[in-house]
N, C-alpha and C positions, 0 to 999 in steps of 0.2 A: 218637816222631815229632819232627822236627826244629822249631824255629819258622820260621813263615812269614813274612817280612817283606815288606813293597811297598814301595820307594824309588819320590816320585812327584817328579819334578824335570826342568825343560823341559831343565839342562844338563847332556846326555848324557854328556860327561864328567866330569863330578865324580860323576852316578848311576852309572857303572861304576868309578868307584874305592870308592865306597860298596860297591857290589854285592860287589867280588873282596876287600872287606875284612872283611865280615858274611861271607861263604860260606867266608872262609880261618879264620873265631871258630867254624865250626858249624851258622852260621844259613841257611837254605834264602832267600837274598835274589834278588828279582827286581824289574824297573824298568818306570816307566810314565812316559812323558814328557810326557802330558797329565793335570789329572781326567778326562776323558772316558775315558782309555784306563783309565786304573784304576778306572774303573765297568765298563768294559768288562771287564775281568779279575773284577771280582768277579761276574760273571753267571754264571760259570764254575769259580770259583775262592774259597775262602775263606780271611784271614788273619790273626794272630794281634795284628801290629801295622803300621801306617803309619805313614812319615816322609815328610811332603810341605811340599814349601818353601811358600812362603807367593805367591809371585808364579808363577803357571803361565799360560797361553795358555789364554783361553776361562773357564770355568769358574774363578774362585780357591780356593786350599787351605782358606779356611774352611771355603767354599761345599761343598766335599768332604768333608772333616772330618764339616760340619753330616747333610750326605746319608747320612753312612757311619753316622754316630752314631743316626742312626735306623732304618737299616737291617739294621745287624753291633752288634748294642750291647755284644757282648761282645769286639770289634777295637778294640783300645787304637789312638790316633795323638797323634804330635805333632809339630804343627810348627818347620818349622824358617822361618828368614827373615834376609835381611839388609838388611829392612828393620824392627828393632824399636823396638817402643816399650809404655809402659805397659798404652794400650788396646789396641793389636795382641794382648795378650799377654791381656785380659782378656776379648777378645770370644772368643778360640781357645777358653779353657777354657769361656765357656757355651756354645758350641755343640759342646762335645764331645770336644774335645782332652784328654787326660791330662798334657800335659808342654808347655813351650812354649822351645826353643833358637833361640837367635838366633847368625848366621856372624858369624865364622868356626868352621867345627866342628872340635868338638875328640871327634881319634877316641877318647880313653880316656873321657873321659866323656862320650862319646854310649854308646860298649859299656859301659858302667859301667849307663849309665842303661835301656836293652834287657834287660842282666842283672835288674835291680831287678822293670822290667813286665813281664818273659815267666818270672819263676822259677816261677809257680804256673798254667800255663796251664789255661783251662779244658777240660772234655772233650769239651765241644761247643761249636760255634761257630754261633751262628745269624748267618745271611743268607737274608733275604726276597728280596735280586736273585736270589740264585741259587734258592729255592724259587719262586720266580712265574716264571722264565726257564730252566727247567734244564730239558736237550734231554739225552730218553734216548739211551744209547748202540743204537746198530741192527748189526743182520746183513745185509750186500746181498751175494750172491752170494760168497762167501769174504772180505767186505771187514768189517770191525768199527769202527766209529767213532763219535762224537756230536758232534765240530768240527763247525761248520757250515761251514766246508770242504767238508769230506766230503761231508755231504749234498747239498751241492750238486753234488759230482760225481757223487751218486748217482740224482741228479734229471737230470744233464743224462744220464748214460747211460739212462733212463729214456724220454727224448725222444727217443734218438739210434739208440733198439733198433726206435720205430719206423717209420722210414725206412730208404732203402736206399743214402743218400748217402753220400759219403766221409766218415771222419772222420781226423783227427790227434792224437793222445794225444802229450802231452809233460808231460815229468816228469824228474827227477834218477834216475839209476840208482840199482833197490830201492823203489821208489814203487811197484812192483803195476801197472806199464802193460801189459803182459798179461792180468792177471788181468779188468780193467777191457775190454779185448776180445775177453775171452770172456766177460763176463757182457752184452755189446751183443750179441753174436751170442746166445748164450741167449736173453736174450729178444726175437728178429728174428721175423719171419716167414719166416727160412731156417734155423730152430735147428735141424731136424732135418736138415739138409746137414752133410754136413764142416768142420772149423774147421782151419784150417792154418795151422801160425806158422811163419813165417820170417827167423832174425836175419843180415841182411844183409850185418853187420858180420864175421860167420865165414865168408864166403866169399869164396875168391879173385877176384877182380874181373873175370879171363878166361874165370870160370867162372857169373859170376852170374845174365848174358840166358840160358844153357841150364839152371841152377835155377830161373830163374821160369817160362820159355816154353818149357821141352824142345827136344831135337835131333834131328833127324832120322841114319840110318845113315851114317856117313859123314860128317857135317858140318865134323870137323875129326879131328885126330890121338887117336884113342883111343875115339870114337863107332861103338865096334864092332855096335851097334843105336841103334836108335829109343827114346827116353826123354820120357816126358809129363814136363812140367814145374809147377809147383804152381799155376801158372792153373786147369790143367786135374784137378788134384788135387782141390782146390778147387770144382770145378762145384757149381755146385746149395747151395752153403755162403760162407761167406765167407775170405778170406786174409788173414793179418795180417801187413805188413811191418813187423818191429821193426829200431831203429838203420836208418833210412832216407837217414838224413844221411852213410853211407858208400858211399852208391852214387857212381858214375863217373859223368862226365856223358851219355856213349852210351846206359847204362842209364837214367840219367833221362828221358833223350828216350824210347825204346820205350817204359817205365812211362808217361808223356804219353800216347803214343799210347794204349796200349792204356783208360786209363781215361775218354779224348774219345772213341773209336768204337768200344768194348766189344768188340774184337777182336784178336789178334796172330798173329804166325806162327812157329812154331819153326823155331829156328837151321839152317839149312840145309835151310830147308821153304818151296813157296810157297804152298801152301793156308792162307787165311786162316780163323783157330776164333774162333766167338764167347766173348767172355769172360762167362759167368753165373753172374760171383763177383760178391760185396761185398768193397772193400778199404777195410782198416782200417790206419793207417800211425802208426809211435810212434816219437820223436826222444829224445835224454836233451840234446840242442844245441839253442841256440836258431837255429831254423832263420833266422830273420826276418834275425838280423846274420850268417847265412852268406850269404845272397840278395845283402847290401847288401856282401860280401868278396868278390863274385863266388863263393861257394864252394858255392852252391847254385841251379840255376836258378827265376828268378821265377816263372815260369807253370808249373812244376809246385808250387810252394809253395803260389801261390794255387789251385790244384783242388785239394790235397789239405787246405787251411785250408779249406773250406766250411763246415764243424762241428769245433769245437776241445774239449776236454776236457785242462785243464788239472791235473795232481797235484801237490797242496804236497808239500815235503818234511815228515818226521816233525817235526822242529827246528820249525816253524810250527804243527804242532798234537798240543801237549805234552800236552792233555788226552784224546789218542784212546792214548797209550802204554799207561798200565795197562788197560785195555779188550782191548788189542792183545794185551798180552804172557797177560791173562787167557784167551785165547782158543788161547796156544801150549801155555801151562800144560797146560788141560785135554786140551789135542790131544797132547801128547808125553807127557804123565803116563798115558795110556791104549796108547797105540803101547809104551811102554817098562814097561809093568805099575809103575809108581811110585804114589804115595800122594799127592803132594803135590797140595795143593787150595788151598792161598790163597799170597797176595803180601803179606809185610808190608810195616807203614808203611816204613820204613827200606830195604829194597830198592825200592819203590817211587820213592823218593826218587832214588836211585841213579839209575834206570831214565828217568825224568823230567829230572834234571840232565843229562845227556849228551846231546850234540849228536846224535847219529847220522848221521854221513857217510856211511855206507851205508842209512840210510832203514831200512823196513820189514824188508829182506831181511836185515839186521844184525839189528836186533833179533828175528828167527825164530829165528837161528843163535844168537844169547846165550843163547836161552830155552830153546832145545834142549838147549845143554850143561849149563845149570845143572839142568835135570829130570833129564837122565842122573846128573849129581854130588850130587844128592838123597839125603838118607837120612832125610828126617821129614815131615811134611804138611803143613811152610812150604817158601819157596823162600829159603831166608837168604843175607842181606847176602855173605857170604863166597863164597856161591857164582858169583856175576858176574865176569867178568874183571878185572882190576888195574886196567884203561884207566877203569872206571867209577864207580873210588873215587876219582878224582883232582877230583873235583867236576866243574863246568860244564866243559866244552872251551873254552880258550882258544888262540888263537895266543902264543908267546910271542917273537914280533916285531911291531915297532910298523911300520905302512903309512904312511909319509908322503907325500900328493899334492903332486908338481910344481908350484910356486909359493906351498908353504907358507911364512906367517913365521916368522921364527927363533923369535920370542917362543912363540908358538903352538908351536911343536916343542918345546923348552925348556920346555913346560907339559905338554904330553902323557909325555913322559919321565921327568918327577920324578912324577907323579902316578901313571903306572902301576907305577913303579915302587916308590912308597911303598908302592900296593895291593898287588903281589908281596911285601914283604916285611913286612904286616899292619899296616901302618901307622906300623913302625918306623924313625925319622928317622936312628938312628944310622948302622945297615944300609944304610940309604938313600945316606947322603952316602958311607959306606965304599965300596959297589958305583957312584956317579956319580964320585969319586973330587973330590969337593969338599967344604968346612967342612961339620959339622953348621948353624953360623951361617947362611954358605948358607941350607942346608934351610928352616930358621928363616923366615928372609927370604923365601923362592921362595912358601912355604908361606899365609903370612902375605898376599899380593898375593892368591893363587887362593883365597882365601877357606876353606881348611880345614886351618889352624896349629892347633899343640896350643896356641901360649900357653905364657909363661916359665913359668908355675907346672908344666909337665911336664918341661921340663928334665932331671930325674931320672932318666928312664923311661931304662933299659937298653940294649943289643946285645943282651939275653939277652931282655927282656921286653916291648921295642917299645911 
């Protein structure tokens, strides 16, 4: 299993050229910009070593150090500071710190010094946060998780199953906003009606008022009969419009109507039908800045906002993946007569580090293929796609907002790009296409120069 590091530093960017320089050495590194947050993380989470500067917001690195030391006694830390001095350096180690670097950091021996504390890890890692705070993982209706995210979405479907109000599901495509409205209707007081999904988005826009409200014979070119429409599919159950943010504005108006007077008429019909659906409506857009682009109308936003149910993306909650993927394991290792029964540490790892731009619905499809490409009763490393060996997802373009200073651009540049190439200064200055000396200098301002005595270090060895 790889080592876990916590980089706890209020400045985000120097913590992310830390992060992309430890996870390009091997190390499974991730960042917390407050102690809060990295107490926070350890409620959840346990790690092998912490680097936290000395000056943080709210809580100080001691103050953290001291907390962690009592509670993880077997999580090495140390801190870093550019503020040091003798006693700084003396109170760190009695409150628990193993190591005490003062900036500017020097990346060979900062990895020099990681290498030294993590070569003999222990095999277990006690944390009391996480034994007095740890939230088993749950099964809600096809859903598996222990983020307290989740639960909370699981609480608010929970609330939401007992009424018969609108609700609105929004979520990034592959969040399970389906899933999530059919387990509301499940457990309705209408579960034994019909449940009908309709994604709004595949349908032709001329054609949508007679998919939801049906048409009468004749109504227009090709309504060679009378066709019920999913209102009335629907009776007695409830209807789930998914991708609702593709509808026309026409359709949005009849949708208005029919969920203010629970009534509509099909397309070339004038009998009006009571509607004795429950609608249920799911977005992957935020509707709220379509309202305010004109590109959604307000007053059906707010009737179908009455009760919100909100899905994180997987990338937000990294501790429900192995749970998730445990749960594909055993469902496609069973469908596919396969053997395999556990996840190791190391795929694991894999599975965790990846962003998931497709959410849940991506990681079904990875877990499925790797069960099929199975041949023993682990699911091994090799078996995952290419995309998930490449460590954490990054973009590998830099976003500069409109009105940045040069200085500040010029600083984000050299430093992501030292990160890209492992903290190699030569490479560095080769691909910016200025002096190593440069480097030197640039390096030496932002607080994380190797210092003359590195000078030595290679193109080849960084």
């Amino acid at each position: 299993m790889a080592t876990k590091i916590l980089i706890v530093d209020d400045d985000e960017r120097l913590a992310q050229a830390l992060e992309q320089l430890l996870n390009l050495e091997g190390y499974q590194a991730s960042i917390a910009l407050s102690a809060e947050a990295a107490l926070e993380r350890f409620r959840t989470d346990t790690f092998h070593l912490v680097l936290s500067d000395l000056q943080l917001p709210g809580r100080n690195g001691i103050s953290l150090i001291k907390m962690l030391h009592e509670t993880c006694p077997e999580t090495k830390a140390v801190l870093i500071t550019g503020h040091g001095s003798v006693r700084t350096a003396v109170t760190a180690l009695k409150r628990g710190a193993v190591e005490y670097m003062a900036k500017p950091i020097k990346p060979r021996r900062l990895l020099a010094l990681i290498r030294a504390l993590t070569q003999d890890p222990p095999a277990y890692l006690t944390n009391r946060m996480l034994a007095n705070d740890r939230i088993e993982a749950q099964s809600f209706d096809g859903m598996h998780a222990r983020s307290r995210q989740m639960l909370q979405v699981f609480e608010k479907i929970r609330v939401a199953s007992q009424s018969d109000t609108t609700v609105l599901i929004v979520g990034e495509s592959g969040t399970g906003k389906e899933l999530v409205a059919r387990s509301i209707h499940q457990r309705s007081p209408v579960a034994n009606g019909p449940f009908v999904a309709v994604h709004t988005g595949a349908i032709p826009q001329d054609l949508i008022a007679s998919e939801l409200f049906g048409h009468e014979k004749g109504a227009f070119t090709g309504a060679i009969d009378k066709k019920p429409g999913k209102f009335e599919l629907a009776e007695g159950g409830t209807l789930f419009l998914d991708e609702i943010s593709t509808m026309d504005e026409r359709t949005q108006i009849n949708l208005l109507r029919v969920l203010e007077t629970h009534a509509y008429t099909r397309v070339g019909g004038k009998k009006e039908r009571d509607a004795k659906v429950r609608v249920l409506a799911a977005s992957n857009r935020d509707l709220e800045s379509m309202v305010k682009a004109g590109q959604f109308r307000e007053d059906l936003y707010y009737r179908l906002n009455i009760f919100a149910v909100k899905l994180p993306p997987l990338r937000e909650r990294s501790e429900d993946i192995p749970v998730i993927a445990g749960e594909y394991v055993r469902e496609f290792a069973q469908k596919y007569g396969k053997q395999v029964a556990s996840i190791p540490a190391e795929t694991q790892r894999l599975l965790v580090n990846y962003n998931w731009p497709g959410n849940v619905r991506e990681l079904r499809n990875v877990i499925e293929q790797a069960v099929l490409l199975a041949r023993g009763p682990e699911l091994e490393p090799q078996l995952l796609p290419q995309m998930l060996h490449r460590g954490p997802l990054r973009e590998d373009i830099i976003k500069i907002p409109i009105g940045t200073a040069m200085d500040d651009i010029e600083r984000e540049v050299i430093l992501r790009t030292l990160a890209a190439n492992a903290g190699n200064k030569t490479a560095t200055a080769e691909v910016l296409g200025i002096s190593r000396r440069s480097i030197y200098n640039k390096l030496a301002l932002y607080g994380v120069a190797t210092g003359e005595d590195d000078e030595r270090d290679s193109a080849e060895g960084g």
